[in-house]
ZALOTOR-360625 format. One record per residue (C-alpha): x, y, z; residue in three letters. Coordinates in nm, 2 decimals, always signed. Layout:
<nodes>
+--------+--------+--------+--------+
:   east :  north :     up : residu :
+--------+--------+--------+--------+
:      X :      Y :      Z :    ALA :
...
+--------+--------+--------+--------+
</nodes>
This chain:
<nodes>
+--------+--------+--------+--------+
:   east :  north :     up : residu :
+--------+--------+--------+--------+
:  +1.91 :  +1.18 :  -0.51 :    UNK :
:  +1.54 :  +1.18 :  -0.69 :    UNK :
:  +1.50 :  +0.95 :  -0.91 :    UNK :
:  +1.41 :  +1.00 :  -1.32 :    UNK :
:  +0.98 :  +1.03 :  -1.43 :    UNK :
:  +0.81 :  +0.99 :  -1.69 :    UNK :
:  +0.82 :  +1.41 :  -1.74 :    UNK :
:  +1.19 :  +1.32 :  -1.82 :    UNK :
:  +1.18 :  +1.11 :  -2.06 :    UNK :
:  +1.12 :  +1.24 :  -2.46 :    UNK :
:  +0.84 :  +0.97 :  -2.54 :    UNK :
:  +0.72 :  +1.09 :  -2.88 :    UNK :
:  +0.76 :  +0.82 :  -3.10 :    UNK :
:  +0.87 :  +0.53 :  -2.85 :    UNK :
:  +0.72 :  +0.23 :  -2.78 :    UNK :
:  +0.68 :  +0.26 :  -2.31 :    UNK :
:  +0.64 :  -0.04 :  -2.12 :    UNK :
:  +0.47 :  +0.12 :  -1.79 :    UNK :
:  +0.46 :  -0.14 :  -1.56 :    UNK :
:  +0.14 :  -0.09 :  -1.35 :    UNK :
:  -0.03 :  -0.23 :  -1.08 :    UNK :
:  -0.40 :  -0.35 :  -1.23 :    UNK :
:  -0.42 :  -0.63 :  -0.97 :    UNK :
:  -0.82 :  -0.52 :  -0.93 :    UNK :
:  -1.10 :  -0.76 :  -0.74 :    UNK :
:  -1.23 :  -0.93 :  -1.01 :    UNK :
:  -1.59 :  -1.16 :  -0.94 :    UNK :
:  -1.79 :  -1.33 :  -1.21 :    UNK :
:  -1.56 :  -1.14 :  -1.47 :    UNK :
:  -1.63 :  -0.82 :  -1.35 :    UNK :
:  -1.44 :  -0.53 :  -1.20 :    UNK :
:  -1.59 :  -0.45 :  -0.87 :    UNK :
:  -1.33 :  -0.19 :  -0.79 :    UNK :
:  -1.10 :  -0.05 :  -1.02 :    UNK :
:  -0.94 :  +0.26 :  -0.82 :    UNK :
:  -0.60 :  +0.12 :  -0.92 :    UNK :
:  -0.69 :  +0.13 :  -1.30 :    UNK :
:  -0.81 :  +0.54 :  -1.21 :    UNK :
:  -0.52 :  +0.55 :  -1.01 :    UNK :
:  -0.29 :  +0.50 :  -1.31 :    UNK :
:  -0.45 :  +0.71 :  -1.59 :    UNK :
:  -0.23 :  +1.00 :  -1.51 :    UNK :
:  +0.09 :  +0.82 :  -1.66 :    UNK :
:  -0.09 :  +0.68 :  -1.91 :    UNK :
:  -0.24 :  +0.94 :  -2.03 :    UNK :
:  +0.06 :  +1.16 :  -2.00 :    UNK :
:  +0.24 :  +0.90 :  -2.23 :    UNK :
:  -0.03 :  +0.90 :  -2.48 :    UNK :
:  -0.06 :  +1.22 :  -2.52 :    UNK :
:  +0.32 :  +1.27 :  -2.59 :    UNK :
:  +0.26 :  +1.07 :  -2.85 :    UNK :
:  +0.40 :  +0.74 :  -2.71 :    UNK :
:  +0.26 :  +0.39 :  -2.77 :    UNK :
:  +0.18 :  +0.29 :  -2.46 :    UNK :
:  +0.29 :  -0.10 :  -2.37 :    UNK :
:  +0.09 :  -0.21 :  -2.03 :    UNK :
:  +0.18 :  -0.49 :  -1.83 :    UNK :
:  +0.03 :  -0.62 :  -1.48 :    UNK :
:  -0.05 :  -0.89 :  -1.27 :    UNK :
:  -0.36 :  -1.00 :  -1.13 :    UNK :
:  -0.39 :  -1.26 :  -0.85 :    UNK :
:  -0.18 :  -1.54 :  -0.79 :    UNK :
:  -0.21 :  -1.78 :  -1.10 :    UNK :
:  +0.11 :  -1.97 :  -0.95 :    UNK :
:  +0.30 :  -1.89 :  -1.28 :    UNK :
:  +0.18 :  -2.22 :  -1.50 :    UNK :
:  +0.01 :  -2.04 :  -1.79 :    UNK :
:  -0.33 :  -1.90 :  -1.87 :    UNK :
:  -0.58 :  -1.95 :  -1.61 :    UNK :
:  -0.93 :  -1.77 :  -1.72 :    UNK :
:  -0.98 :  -1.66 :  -1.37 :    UNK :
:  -0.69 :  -1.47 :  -1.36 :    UNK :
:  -0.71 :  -1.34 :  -1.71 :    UNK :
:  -0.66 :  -0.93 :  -1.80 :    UNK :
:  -0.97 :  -0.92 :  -2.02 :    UNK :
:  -1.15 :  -0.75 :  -1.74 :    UNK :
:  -0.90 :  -0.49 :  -1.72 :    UNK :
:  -0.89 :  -0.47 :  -2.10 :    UNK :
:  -1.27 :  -0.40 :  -2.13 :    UNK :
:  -1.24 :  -0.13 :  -1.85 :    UNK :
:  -0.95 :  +0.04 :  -2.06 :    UNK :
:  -1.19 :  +0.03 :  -2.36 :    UNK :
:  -1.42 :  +0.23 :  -2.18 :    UNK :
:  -1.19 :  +0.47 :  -2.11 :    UNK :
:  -0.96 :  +0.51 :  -2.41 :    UNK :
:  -1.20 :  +0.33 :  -2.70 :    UNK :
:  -1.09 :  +0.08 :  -2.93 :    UNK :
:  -0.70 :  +0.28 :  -2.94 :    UNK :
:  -0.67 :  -0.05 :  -2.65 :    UNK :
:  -0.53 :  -0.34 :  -2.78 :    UNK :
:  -0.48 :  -0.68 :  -2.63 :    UNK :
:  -0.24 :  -0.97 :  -2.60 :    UNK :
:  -0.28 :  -1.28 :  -2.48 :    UNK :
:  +0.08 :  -1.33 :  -2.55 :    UNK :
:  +0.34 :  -1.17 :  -2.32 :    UNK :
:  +0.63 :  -1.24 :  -2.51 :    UNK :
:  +0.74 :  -1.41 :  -2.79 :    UNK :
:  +0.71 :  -1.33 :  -3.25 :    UNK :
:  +0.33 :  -1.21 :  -3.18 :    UNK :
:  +0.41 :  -1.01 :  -2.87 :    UNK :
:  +0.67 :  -0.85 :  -3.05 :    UNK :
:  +0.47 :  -0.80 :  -3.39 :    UNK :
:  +0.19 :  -0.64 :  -3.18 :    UNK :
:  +0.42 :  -0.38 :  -3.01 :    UNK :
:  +0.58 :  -0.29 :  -3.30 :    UNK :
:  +0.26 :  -0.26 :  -3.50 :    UNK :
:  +0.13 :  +0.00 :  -3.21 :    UNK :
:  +0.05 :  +0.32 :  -3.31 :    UNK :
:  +0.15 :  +0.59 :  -3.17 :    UNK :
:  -0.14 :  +0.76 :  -2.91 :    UNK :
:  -0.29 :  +0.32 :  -2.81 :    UNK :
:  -0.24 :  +0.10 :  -2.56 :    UNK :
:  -0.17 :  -0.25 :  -2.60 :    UNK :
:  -0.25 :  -0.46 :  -2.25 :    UNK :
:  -0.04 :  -0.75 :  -2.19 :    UNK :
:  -0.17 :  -1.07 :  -2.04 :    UNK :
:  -0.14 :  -1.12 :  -1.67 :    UNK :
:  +0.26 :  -1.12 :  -1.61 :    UNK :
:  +0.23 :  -1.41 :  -1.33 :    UNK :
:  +0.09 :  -1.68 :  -1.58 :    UNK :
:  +0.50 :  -1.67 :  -1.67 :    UNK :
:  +0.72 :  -1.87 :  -1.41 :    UNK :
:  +0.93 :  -1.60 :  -1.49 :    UNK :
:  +0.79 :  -1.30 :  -1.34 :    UNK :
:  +0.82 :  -1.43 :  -0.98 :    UNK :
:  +1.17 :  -1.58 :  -1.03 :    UNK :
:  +1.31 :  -1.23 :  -1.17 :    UNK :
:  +1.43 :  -1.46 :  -1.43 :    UNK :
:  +1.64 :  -1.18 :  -1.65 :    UNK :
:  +1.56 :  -1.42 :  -1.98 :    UNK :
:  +1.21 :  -1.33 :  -1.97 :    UNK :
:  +1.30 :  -1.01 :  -1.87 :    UNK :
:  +1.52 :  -0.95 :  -2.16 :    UNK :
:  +1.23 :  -1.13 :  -2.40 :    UNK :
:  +0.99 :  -0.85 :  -2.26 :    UNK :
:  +1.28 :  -0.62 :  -2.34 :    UNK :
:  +1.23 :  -0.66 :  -2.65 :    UNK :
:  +0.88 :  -0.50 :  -2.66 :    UNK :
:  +0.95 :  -0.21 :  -2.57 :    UNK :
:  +1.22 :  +0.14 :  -2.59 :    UNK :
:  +1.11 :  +0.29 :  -2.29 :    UNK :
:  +1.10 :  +0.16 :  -1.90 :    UNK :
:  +0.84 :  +0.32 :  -1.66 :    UNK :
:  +0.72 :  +0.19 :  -1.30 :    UNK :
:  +0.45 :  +0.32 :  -1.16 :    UNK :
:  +0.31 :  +0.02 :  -0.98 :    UNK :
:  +0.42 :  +0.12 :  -0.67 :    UNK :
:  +0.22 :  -0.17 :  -0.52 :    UNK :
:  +0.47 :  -0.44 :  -0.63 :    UNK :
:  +0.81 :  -0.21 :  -0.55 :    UNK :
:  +0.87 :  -0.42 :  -0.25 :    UNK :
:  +0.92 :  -0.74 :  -0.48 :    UNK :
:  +1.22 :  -0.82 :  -0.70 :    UNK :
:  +1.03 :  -0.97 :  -1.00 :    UNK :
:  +1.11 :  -1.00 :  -1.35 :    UNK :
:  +0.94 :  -0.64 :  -1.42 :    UNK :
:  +0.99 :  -0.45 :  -1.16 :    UNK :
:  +1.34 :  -0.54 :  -1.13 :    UNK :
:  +1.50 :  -0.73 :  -1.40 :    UNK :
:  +1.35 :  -0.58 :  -1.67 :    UNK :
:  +1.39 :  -0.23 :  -1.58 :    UNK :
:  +1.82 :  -0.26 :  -1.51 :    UNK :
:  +1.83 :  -0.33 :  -1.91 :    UNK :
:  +1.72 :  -0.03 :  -2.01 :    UNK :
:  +1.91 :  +0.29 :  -1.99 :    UNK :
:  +1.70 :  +0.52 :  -1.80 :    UNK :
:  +1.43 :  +0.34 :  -1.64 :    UNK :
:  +1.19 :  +0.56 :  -1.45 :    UNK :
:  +0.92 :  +0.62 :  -1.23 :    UNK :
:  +0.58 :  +0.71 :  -1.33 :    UNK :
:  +0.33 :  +0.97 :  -1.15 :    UNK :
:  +0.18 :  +0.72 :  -0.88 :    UNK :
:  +0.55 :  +0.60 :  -0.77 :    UNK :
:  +0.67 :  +0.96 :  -0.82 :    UNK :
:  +0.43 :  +1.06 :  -0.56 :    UNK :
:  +0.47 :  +0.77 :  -0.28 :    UNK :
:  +0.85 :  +0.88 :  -0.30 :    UNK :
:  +0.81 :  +1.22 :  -0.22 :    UNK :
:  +0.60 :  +1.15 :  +0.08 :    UNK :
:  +0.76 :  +0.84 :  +0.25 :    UNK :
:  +1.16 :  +0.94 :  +0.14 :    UNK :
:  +1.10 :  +1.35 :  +0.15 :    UNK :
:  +0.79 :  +1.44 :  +0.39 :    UNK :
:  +0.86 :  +1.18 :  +0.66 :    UNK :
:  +1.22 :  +1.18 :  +0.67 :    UNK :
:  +1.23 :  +1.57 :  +0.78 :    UNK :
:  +0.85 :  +1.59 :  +0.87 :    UNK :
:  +0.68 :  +1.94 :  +1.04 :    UNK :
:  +0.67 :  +1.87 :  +1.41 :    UNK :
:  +0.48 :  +1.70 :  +1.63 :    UNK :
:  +0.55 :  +1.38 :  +1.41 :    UNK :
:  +0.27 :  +1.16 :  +1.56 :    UNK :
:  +0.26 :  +0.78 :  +1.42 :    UNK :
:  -0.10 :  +0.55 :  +1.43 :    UNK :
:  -0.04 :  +0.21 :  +1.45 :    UNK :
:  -0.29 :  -0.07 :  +1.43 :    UNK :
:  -0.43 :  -0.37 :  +1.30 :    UNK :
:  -0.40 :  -0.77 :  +1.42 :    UNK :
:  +0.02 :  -0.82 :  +1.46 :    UNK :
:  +0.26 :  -0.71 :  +1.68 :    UNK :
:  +0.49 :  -0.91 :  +1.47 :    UNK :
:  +0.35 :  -0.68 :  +1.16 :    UNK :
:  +0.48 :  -0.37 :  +1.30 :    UNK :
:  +0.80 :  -0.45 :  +1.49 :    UNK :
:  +1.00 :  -0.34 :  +1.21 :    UNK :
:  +0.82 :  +0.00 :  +1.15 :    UNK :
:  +0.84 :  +0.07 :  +1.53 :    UNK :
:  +1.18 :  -0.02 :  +1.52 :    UNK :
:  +1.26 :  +0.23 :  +1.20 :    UNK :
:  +1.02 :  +0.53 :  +1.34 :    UNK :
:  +1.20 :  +0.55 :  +1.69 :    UNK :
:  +1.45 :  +0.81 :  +1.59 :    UNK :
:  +1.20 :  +1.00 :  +1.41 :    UNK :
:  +0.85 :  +1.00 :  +1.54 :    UNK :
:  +0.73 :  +1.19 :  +1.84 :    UNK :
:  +0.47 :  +0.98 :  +1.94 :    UNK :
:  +0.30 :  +0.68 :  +1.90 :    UNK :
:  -0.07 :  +0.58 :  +1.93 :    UNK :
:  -0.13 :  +0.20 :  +1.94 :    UNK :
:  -0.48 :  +0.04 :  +1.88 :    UNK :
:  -0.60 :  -0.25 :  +1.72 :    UNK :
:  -0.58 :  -0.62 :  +1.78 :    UNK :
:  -0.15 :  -0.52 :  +1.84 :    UNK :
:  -0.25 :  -0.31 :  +2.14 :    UNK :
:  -0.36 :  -0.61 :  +2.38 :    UNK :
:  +0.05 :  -0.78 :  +2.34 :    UNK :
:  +0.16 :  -0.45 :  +2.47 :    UNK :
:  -0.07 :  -0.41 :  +2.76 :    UNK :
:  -0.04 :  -0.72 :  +2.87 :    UNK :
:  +0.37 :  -0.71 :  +2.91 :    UNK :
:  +0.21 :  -0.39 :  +3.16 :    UNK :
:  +0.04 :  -0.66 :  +3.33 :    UNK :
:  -0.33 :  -0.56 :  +3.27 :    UNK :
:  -0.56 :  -0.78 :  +3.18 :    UNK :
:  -0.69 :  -0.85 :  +2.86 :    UNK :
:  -0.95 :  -1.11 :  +2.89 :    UNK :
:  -0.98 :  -1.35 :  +2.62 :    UNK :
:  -0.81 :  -1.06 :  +2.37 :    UNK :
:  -0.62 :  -1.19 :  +2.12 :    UNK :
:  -0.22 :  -1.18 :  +2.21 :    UNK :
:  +0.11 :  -1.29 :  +1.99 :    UNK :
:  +0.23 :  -1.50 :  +2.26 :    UNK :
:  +0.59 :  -1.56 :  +2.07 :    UNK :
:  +0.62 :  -1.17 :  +2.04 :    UNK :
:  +0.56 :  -1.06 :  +2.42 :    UNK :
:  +0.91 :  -1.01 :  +2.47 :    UNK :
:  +0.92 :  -0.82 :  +2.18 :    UNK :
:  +0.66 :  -0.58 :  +2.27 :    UNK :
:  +0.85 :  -0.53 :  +2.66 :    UNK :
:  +1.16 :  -0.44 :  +2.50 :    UNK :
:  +1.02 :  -0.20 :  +2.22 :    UNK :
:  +0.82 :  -0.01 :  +2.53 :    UNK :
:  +1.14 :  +0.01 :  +2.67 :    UNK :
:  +1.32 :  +0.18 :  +2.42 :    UNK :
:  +1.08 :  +0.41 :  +2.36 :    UNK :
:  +1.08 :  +0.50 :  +2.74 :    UNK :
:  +1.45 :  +0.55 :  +2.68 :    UNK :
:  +1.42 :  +0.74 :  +2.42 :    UNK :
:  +1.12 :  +0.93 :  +2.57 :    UNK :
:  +0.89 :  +0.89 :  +2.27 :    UNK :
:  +0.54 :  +0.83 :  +2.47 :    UNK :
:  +0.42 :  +0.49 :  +2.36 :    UNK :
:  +0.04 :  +0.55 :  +2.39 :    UNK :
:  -0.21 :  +0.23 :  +2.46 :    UNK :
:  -0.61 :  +0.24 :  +2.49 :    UNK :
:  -0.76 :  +0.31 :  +2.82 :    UNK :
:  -1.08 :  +0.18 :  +2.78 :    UNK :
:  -1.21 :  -0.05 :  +2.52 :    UNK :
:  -1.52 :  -0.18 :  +2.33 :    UNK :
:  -1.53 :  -0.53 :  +2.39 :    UNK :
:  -1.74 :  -0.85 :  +2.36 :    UNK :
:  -1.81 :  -1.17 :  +2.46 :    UNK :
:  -1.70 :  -1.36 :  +2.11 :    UNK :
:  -1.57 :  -1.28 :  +1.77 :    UNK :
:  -1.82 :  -1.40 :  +1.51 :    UNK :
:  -2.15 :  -1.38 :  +1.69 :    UNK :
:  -2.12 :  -1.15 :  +2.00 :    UNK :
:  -2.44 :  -1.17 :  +2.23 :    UNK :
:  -2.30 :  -0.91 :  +2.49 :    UNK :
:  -2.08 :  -0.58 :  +2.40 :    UNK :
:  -1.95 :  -0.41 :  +2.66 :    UNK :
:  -1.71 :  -0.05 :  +2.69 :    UNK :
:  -1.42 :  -0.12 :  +2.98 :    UNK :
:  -1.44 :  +0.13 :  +3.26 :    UNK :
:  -1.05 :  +0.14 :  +3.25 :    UNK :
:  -0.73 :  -0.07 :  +3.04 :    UNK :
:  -0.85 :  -0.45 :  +3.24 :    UNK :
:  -1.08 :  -0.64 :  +3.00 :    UNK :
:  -1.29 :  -0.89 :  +3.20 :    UNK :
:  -1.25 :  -1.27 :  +3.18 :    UNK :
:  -1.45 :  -1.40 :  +2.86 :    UNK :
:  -1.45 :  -1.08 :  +2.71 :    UNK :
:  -1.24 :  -0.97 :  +2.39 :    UNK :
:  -1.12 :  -0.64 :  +2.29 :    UNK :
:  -1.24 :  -0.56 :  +1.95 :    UNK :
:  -1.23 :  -0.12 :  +1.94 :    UNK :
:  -1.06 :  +0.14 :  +2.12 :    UNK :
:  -1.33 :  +0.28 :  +2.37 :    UNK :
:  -1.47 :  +0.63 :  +2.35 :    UNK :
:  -1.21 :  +0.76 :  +2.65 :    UNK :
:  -0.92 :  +0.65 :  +2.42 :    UNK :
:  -1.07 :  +0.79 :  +2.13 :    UNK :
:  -1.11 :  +1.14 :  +2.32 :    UNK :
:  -0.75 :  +1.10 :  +2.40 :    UNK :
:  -0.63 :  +0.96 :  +2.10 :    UNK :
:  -0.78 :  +1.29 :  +1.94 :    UNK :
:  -0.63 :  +1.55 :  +2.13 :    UNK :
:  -0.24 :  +1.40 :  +2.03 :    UNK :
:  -0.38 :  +1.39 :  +1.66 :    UNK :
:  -0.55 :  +1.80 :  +1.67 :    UNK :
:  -0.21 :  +1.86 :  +1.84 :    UNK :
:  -0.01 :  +1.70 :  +1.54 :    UNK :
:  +0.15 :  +1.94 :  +1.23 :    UNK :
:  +0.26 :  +1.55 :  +1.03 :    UNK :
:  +0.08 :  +1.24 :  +1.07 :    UNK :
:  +0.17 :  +0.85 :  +0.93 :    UNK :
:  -0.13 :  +0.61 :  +1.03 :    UNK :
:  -0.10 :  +0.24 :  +0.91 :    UNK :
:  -0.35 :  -0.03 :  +1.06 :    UNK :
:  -0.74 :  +0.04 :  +1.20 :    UNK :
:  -0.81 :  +0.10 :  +1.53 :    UNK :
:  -1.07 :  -0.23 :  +1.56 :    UNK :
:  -1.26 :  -0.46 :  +1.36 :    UNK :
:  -1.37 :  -0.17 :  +1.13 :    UNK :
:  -1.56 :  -0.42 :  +0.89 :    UNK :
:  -1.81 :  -0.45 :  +1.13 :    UNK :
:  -2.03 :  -0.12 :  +1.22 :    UNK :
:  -2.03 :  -0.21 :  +1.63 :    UNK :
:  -1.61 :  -0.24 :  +1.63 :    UNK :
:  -1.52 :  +0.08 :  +1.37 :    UNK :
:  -1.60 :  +0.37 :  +1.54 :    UNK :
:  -1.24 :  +0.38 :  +1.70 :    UNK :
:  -1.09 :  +0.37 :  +1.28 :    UNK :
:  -1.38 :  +0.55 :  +1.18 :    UNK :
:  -1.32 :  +0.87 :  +1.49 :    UNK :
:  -0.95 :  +0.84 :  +1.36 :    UNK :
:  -0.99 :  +0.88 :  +0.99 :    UNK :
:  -1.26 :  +1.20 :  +1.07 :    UNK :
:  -1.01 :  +1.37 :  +1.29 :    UNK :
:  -0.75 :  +1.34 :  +1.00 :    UNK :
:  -0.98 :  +1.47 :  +0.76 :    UNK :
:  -1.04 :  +1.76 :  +0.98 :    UNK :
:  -0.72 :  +1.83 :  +1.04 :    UNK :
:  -0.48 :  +2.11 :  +0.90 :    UNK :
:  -0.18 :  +1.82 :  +0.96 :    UNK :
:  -0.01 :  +1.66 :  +0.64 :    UNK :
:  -0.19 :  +1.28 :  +0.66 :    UNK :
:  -0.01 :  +0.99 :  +0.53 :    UNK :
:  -0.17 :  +0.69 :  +0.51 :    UNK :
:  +0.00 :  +0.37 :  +0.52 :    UNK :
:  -0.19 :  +0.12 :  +0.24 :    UNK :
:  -0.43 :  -0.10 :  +0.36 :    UNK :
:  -0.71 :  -0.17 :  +0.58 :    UNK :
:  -0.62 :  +0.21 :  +0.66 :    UNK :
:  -0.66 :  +0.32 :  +0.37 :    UNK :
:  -0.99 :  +0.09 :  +0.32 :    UNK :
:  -1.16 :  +0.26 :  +0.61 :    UNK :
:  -1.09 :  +0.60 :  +0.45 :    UNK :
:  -1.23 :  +0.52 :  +0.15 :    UNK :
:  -1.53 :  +0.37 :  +0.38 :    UNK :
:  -1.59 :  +0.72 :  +0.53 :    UNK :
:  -1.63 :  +0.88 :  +0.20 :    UNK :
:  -1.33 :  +1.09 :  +0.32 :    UNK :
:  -1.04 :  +0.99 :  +0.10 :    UNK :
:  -1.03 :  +1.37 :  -0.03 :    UNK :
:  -0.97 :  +1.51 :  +0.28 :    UNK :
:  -0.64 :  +1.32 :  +0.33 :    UNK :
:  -0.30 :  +1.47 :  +0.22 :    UNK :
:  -0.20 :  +1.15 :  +0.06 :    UNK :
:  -0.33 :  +0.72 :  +0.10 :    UNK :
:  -0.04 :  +0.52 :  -0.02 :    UNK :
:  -0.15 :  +0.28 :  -0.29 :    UNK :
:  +0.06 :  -0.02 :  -0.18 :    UNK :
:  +0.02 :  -0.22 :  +0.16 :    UNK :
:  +0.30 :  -0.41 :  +0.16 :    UNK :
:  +0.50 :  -0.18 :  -0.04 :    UNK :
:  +0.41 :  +0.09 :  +0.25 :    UNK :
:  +0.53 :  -0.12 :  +0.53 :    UNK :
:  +0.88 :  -0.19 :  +0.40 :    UNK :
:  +0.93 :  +0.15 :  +0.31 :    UNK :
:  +0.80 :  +0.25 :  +0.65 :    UNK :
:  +1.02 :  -0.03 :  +0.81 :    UNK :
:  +1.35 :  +0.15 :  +0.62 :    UNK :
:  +1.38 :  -0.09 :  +0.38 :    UNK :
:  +1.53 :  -0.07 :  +0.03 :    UNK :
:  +1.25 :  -0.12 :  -0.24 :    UNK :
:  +1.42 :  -0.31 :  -0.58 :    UNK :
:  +1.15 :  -0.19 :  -0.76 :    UNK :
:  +1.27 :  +0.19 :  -0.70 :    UNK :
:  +1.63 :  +0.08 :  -0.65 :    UNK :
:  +1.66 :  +0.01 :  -0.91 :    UNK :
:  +1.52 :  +0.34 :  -1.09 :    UNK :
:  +1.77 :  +0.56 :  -1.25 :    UNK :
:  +1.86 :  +0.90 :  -1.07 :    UNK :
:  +1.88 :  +1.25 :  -1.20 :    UNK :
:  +2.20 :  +1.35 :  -1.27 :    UNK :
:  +2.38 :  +1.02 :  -1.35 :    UNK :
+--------+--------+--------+--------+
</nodes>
């Protein structure tokens, strides 16, 4: 059943606690990304101009929950807001509490009021339903759209949220559960899957989950060389998950069972060390050479890798093909995110260094929709329950 939004809720008049997810990189005290901040305006604008005062609350880092810690402090957020919205933004440095309270019930209708950073609270972490029902307190209205923290049962995404009577979802979370729940569970066929990144151990679960959905899966990444080893082919010096071989084997197997062709990289870019490489070679074939590495899919894979995605009507891509960061490993992610954009296919991507090398290409328009949570993404992709939309009301209740 969906679940209640914001569009559902009569705001006019109501004090809204949104919980969003503002947990932006912050150096020397200033915002050097705040996509999550854009990300949000929707809902927050929707609310304000329904003529709701607008309660925000985040967290920011990992303060360890022992009080204010200047490092990890909102005001960064709070000056971005101002540049935004003007001085309707109002701050506390209090989250709950006479002055907390005061504050929210002082707000006009059309500002904001920013909370201080919910993790300086033991409470947030713990779920603790005392400080939930003290941030209760601040507001009439429940709305999540911090889809980024839906995978964790804290104290406001999940305690707070069950005391009020129709606690909902904002735009942003609206929009990451129509892809993962609606699009993916009954996607357009061929359903191709990308999976990449460092772990084997990462991915087991959404390999697991995807097996009686997906109808193929393209491996690359660090995750690649487990596989192809329990193939017995070489893999030099490659970096393996020697506690997860097994693993790997007996997921192979059931996809061979299940006849869902488990594709690996037939060449690969590889070098002689990590850090400082002095020689880069491309594999004539899957055998990487003894003191060589595999850092990138090679251009044979990448050809291939292609053909399945132009071939693909949906398409779910978590994890980069290589060691994007660096210009000599990315061309693997980087070939990857250009056929997507290219492509007429729906494209999902799956938080995270995926959606970081999308953005890197300048070709984050060109993708049907980049999930705003990583870790968030991979239990939802794994089948798991979220709390934080659990707990959600539904329509029709």
């Amino acid at each position: 059943m969906a679940r209640l939004t914001i569009r559902d809720l009569s705001l006019s008049g109501k004090r809204v606690f949104i919980r969003v997810d503002f947990n932006v990189p912050v150096k020397n005290g200033k915002i050097s990304d705040d996509g999550r901040i854009l990300a949000a305006l929707s809902t927050i604008r929707h609310a304000v101009e329904q003529g709701a005062a607008v309660i925000l609350a985040s967290h920011l880092g990992r303060p360890g929950g022992s009080g204010f810690q200047e490092e990890y402090s909102m005001m960064p957020v709070f000056h971005r807001l101002r540049e935004i919205f003007g001085d309707t933004v109002e701050y506390s440095r209090d989250l709950i509490g006479e002055t907390a309270e005061t504050a929210s019930r002082q707000l006009k209708s059309g500002h904001i009021l920013l909370l201080e950073n919910l993790r300086f609270h033991p409470g947030e972490k713990k779920d603790d339903k005392t400080f939930a029902a003290a941030l209760k307190k601040l507001a009439d209205l429940y709305v999540n759209d911090a889809f980024g923290t839906c995978h964790r049962a804290h104290a406001s995404v999940h305690a707070l949220p069950a005391l009020f009577e129709t606690p909902a979802a904002g735009f942003l979370v609206e929009k990451e559960i129509h892809y993962f729940d609606d699009i993916l569970k009954n996607p357009v066929r061929p359903y191709v899957v990308i999976l990449g990144g460092a772990k084997v151990s990462d991915k087991i679960p959404v390999i697991r989950h995807l097996m009686g959905n997906v109808d193929r899966i393209l491996i690359g990444g660090a995750m690649a060389y487990s596989f192809l080893k329990m193939k017995g082919i070489a893999v030099g010096n490659s970096r393996i998950e020697e506690d997860r071989l097994e693993l790997a084997a007996e997921l192979m197997k059931q996809a061979a069972e299940r006849n869902i062709p488990m594709e690996l990289p037939i060449d690969h870019v590889a070098a002689d060390s990590f850090g400082n490489p002095k020689d880069i070679i491309i594999t004539e074939g899957e055998e990487i050479p003894d003191g060589y590495m595999g850092l990138d899919i090679g251009p044979e894979t990448i050809v291939r890798y292609r053909e399945f995605l132009e071939q693909a009507k949906t398409v779910l891509w978590n994890g980069p093909m290589g060691v994007f960061e660096d210009e000599r490993f990315a061309v693997g992610t980087l070939s990857v995110a250009e056929t997507l954009a290219e492509s007429d296919a729906v494209s999902i991507i799956g938080g995270g260094d995926s959606a970081a090398a999308v953005r890197k290409a300048g070709l984050q328009d060109k993708i049907t929709h980049i999930s705003t949570g990583g870790g968030a993404s991979l239990s939802y992709m794994s089948g798991e329950k979220l709390p934080g939309i659990e707990i959600l009301a539904e329509k029709g209740e």
